[in-house]
C-alpha positions in Angstrom: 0.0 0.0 0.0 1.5 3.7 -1.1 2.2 5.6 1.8 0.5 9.6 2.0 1.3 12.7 3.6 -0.9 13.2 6.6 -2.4 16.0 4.7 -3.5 14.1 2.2 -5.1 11.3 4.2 -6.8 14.1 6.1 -8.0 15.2 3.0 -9.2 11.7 1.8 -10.6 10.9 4.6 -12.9 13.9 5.3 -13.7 13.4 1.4 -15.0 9.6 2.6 -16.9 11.1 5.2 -18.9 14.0 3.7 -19.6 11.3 0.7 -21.3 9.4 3.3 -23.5 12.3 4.9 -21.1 12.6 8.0 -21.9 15.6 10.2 -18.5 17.8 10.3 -16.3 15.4 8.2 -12.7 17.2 8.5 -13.4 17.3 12.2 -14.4 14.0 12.6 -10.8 12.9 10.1 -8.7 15.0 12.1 -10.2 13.7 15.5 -9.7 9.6 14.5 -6.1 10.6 12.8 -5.0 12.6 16.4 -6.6 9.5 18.3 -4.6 6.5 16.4 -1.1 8.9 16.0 -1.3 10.2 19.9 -0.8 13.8 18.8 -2.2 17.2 19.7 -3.9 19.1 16.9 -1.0 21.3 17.3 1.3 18.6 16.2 -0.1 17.5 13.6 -0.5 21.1 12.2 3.2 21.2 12.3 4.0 18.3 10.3 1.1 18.2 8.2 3.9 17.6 5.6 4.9 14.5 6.9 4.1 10.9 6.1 2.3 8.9 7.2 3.4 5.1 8.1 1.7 2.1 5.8 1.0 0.8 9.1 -0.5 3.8 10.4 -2.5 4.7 7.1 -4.0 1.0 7.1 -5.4 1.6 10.1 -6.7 5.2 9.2 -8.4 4.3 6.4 -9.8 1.2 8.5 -11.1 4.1 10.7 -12.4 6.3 8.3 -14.0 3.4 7.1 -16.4 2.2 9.9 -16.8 5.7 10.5 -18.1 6.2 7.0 -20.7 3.5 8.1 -21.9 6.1 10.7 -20.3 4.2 13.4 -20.1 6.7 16.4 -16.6 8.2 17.1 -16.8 7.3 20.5 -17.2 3.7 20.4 -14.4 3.3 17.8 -12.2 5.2 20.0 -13.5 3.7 23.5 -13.5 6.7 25.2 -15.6 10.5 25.3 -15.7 12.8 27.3 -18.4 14.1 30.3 -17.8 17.3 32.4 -14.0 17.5 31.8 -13.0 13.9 32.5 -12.7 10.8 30.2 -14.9 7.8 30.5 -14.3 4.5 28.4 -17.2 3.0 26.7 -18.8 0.6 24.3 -21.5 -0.7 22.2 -23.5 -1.8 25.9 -23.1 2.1 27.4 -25.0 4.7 26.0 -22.8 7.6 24.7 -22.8 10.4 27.4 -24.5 13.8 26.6 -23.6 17.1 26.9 -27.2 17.1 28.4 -26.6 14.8 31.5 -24.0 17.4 32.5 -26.6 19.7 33.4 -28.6 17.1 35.0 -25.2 16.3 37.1 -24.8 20.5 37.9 -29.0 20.3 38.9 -28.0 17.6 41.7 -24.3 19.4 42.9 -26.5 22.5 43.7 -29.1 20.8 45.6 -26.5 18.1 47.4 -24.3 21.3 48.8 -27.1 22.7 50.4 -27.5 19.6 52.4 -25.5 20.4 55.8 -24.1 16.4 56.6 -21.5 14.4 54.7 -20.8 11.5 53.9 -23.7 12.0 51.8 -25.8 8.7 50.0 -26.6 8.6 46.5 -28.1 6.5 44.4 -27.5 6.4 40.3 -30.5 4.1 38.5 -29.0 2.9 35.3 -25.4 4.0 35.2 -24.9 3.6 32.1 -21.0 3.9 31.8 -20.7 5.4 35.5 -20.7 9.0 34.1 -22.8 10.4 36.7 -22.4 8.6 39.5 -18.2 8.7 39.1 -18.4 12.6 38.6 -21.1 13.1 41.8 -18.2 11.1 43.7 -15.4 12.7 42.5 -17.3 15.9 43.4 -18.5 15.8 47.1 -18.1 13.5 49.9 -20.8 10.7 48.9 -21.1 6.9 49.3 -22.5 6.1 45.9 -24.7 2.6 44.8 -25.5 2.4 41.2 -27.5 0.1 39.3 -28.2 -1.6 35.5 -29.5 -4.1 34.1 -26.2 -4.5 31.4 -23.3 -6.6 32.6 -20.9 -5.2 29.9 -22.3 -1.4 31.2 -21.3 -2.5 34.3 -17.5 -3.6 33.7 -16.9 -0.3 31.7 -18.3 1.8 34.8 -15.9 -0.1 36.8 -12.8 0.8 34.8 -14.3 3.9 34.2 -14.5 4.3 38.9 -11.0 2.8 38.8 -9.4 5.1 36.5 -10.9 8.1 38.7 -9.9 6.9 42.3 -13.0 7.1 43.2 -15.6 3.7 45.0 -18.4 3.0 43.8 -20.9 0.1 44.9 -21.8 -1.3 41.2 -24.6 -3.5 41.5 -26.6 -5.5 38.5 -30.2 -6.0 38.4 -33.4 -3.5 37.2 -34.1 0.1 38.8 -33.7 -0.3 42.1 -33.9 -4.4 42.5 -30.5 -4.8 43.5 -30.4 -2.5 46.6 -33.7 -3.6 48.2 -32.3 -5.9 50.7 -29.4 -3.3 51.7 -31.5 -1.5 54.3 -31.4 2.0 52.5 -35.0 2.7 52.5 -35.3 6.6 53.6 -31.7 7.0 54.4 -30.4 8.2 51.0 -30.1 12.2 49.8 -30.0 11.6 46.2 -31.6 9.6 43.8 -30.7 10.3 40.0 -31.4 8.7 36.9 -31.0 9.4 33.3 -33.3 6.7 32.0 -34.2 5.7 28.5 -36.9 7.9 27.4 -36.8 8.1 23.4 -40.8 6.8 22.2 -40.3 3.3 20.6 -42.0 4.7 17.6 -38.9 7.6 17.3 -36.3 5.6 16.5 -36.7 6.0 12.7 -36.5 9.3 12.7 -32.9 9.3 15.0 -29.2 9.6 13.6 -27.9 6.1 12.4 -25.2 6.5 14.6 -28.3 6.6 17.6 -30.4 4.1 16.2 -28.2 1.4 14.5 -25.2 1.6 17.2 -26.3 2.6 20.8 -27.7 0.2 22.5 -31.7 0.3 22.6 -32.1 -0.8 26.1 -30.4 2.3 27.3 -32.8 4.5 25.4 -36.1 2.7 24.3 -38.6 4.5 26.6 -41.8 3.0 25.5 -44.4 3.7 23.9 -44.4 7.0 25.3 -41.6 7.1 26.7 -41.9 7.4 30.0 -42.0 3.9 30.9 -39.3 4.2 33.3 -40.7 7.6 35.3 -43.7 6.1 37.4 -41.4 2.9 39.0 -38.2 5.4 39.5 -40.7 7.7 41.3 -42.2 5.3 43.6 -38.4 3.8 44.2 -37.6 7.0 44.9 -40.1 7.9 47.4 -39.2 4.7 49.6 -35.3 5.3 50.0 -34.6 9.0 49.8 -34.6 10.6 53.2 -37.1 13.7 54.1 -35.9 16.4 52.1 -34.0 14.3 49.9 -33.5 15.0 46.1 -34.8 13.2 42.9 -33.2 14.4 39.9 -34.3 13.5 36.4 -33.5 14.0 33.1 -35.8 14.0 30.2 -36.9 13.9 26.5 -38.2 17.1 24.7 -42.1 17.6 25.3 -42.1 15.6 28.4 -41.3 17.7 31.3 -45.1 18.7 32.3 -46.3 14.7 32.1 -43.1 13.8 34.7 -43.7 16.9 36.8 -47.3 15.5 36.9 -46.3 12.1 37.6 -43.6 13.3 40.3 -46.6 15.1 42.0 -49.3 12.7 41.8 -46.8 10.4 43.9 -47.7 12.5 46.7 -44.2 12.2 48.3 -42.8 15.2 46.3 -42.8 19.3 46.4 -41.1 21.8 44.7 -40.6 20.2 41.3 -37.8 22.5 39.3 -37.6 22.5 35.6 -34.3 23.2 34.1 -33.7 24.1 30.5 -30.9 22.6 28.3 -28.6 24.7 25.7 -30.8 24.8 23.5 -33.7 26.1 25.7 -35.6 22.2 26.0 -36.9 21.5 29.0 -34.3 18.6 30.1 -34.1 18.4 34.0 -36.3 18.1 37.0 -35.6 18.2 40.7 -38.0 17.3 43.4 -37.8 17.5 47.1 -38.7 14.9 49.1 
């Protein structure tokens, strides 16, 4: 195989990518090029003369490639990002959100205003340990979280590892894993991103969404707010008086959780908080 400059793979491979429909296609060449070389963006700037190895421009092309196939960046890289730290994940973790990280701000506020520490949380369907890692990593907090995916599971637990932080991973449905732990009303926090796209959605989502990420992270039902009533009631058994639920949401569905929070009767001051793009994305509850 004939060897290239790196400006000229750059170049072939954003070509590839905007041939497929690829949302920002230089970006997304430069990015998988900077992940498989190990370089800044300054670096490769600098030698954009240079060339490449066969080795290395195999394995670009390989990249460029899958990515062509609307493969999603971050699960042939392993890693993204979430509130300034790196979390591993794959095809069994739901890529992380921009979103969540204002779901994650929501319950800092509210958990710093409680006066007693260590403080107990509890994460429902952690996904790749995103939330529950940062909240750790943020406060003083003993921290259980739950899902139902095994292979979810082992990436949270690298992901906890690599941040010095312990969490109590446990595998089962919603809150089925931590019913015989005694924590009924003696937890502050209870936070859950849960899957909330309507089943009948999913044709009209990204194919990197709907062919790659897995659906059990983020098929809400016919509605989708399958998951909302039994996170509720869970919710209202373990938190503690004046504990915190914290939820995020899909577009168009904040007034039908806020109702459903309500008409649990364990819950007051329900607080809606808007994404960046002014959607009504979070809601808060006291206990």
């Amino acid at each position: 195989m004939k060897s290239q400059r790196l400006i000229d793979a750059l170049e072939w491979g954003s070509n590839c990518l905007e041939e497929e429909g690829i949302e920002n296609p230089r970006r997304g060449a430069e990015f998988l090029l900077l992940y498989l070389l190990g370089w800044t963006q300054t670096h490769l700037y600098l030698n954009a003369e240079a060339w490449l190895r066969q080795d290395d421009l195999s394995a670009f092309q390989d990249l460029i490639r899958r990515r062509a196939q609307h493969f999603p960046l971050q699960y042939l890289t392993g890693r993204t990002e979430f509130r300034g730290g790196e979390f591993l994940v794959n095809q069994e973790t739901m890529i992380p959100r921009p979103e969540t990280e204002i779901l994650v701000d929501g319950a800092l506020k509210k958990l710093r205003s409680i006066n007693r520490e260590p403080l107990t949380v509890i994460d429902v369907g952690t996904g790749c340990g995103n939330i529950a890692i940062t909240l750790a990593k943020s406060l003083p907090c003993r921290v259980y979280a739950t899902d139902i995916s095994a292979g979810a599971l082992r990436a949270a637990a690298k992901n906890a590892q690599a941040s010095g932080v312990d969490i109590i991973f446990l595998r089962g449905d919603l809150f089925g894993p931590i019913e015989e732990l005694g924590l009924e009303g003696k937890v502050d926090l209870v936070i859950s991103n849960p899957p909330y796209i309507a089943t009948g959605d999913f044709s009209a989502l990204s194919p990197e969404v709907s062919q790659f990420e897995p659906r059990l992270a983020l098929d809400g039902g016919k509605d989708g707010l399958k998951f909302y009533p039994p996170i509720i009631k869970g919710a209202a058994r373990y938190l503690k008086a004046s504990g915190y639920l914290a939820l995020e949401m899909g577009a168009g569905q904040a007034e039908k959780v806020k109702k459903l929070i309500l008409e649990n009767g364990h819950f007051q001051y329900p607080e809606i908080i808007k994404d960046y793009s002014g959607i009504d994305r979070v809601i808060i509850a006291e206990k």
